[in-house]
N, C-alpha and C positions, 0 to 999 in steps of 0.2 A: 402506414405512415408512422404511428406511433412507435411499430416496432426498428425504425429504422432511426425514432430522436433515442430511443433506449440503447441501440448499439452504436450510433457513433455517441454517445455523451459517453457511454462506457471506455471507449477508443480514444476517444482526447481526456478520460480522466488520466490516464498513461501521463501522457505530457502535465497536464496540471501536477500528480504526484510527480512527478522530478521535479518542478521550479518549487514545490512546497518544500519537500524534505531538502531540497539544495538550499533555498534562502530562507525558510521560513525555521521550520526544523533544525538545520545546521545553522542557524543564525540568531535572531531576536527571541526564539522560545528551545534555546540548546538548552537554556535550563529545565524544561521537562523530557528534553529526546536526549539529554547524557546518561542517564541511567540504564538507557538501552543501550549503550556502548559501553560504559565501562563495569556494569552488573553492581553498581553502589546501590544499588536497591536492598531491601529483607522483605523476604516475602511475597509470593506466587505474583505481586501486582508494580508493575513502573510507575514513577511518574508518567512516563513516556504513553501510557495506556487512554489519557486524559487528551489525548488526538483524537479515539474514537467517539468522543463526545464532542469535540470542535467539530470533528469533519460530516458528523452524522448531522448537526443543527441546521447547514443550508439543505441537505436530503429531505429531512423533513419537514422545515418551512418549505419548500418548493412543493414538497408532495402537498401538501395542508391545501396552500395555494392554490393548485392547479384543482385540487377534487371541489376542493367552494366555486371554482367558474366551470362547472364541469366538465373535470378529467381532460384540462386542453393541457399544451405542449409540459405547462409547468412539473405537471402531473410525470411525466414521464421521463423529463430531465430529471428528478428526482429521484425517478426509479433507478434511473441507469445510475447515478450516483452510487447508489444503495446495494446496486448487485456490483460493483466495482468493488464498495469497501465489505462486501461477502467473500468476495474471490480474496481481496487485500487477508482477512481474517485468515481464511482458511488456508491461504498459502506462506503467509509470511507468517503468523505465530502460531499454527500447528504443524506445516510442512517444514517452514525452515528453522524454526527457535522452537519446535518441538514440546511447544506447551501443555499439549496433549499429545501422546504418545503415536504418532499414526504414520505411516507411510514412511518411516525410519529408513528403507531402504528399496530405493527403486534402479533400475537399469533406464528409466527413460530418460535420452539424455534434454529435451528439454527442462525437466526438471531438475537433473542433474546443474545441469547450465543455470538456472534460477539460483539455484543452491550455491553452487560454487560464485557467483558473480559478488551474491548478496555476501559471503562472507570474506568476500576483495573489498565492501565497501565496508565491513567490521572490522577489518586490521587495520584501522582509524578509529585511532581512541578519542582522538581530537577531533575538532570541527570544525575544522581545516584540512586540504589535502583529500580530501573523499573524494569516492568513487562511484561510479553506480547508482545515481541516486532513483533510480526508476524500479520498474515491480516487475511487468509483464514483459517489457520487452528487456530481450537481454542480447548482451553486445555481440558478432559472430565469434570473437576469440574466444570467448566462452566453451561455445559449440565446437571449434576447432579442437579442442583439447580433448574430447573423446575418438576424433576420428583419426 
């Protein structure tokens, strides 16, 4: 049971990151997600980086939570939060913005598709007009376009 609040909370964090980075993100805190659009930043760190710290705080009051009633659901919606914004890390600012040097070039096209989606949603400088606002799931034209 546990393993199954851990995969879908993982599975509706998809949905929750679009309504965030659509209204939340592209809206009342554009002032810390514009410098990941338009690279007004100096130096290896965004404002835009100070998500990982908002989005992590319910992760781990929830994880906190659940281990003081012993390790019940709290516990594990937490987790699934947690390996969401792991997969978030490792595919959005290593694979796609290349922060660390890794996986530079692959043939798979759902990666390919990840990649290319996510930079239909960067040819929007503005915070307005976006595209894409989701992580995991990517739209089929994406996919159409290698075959």
């Amino acid at each position: 049971m546990n393993l199954i609040i851990v995969l879908t909370t993982f599975i509706l964090m998809e949905g929750a990151t679009w309504v965030i980075h659509k209204y939340v993100m592209h809206g009342f805190l554009w002032v810390l997600h514009r410098d990941h659009h338009d690279h007004s930043n100096e130096g290896p760190f965004e404002r835009n980086d100070w998500f990982f710290f908002i989005f992590a705080l319910p992760a781990i009051t929830l994880m906190f939570l659940g281990a003081q009633k012993g390790f019940n659901f709290q516990f594990f919606i937490g987790l699934g939060i947690t390996f969401y914004g792991m997969a978030y890390f490792f595919v959005h600012d290593i694979f796609i913005h290349q922060r660390i040097n890794f996986l530079k070039n692959t043939e798979n096209p759902y990666l390919q598709a990840i990649r290319r989606a996510h930079k239909q949603h960067h040819k929007h400088l503005g915070k307005e007009e976006g595209e894409c606002f989701g992580f995991l799931w990517v739209p089929v034209k994406y996919f159409k376009m290698f075959f």
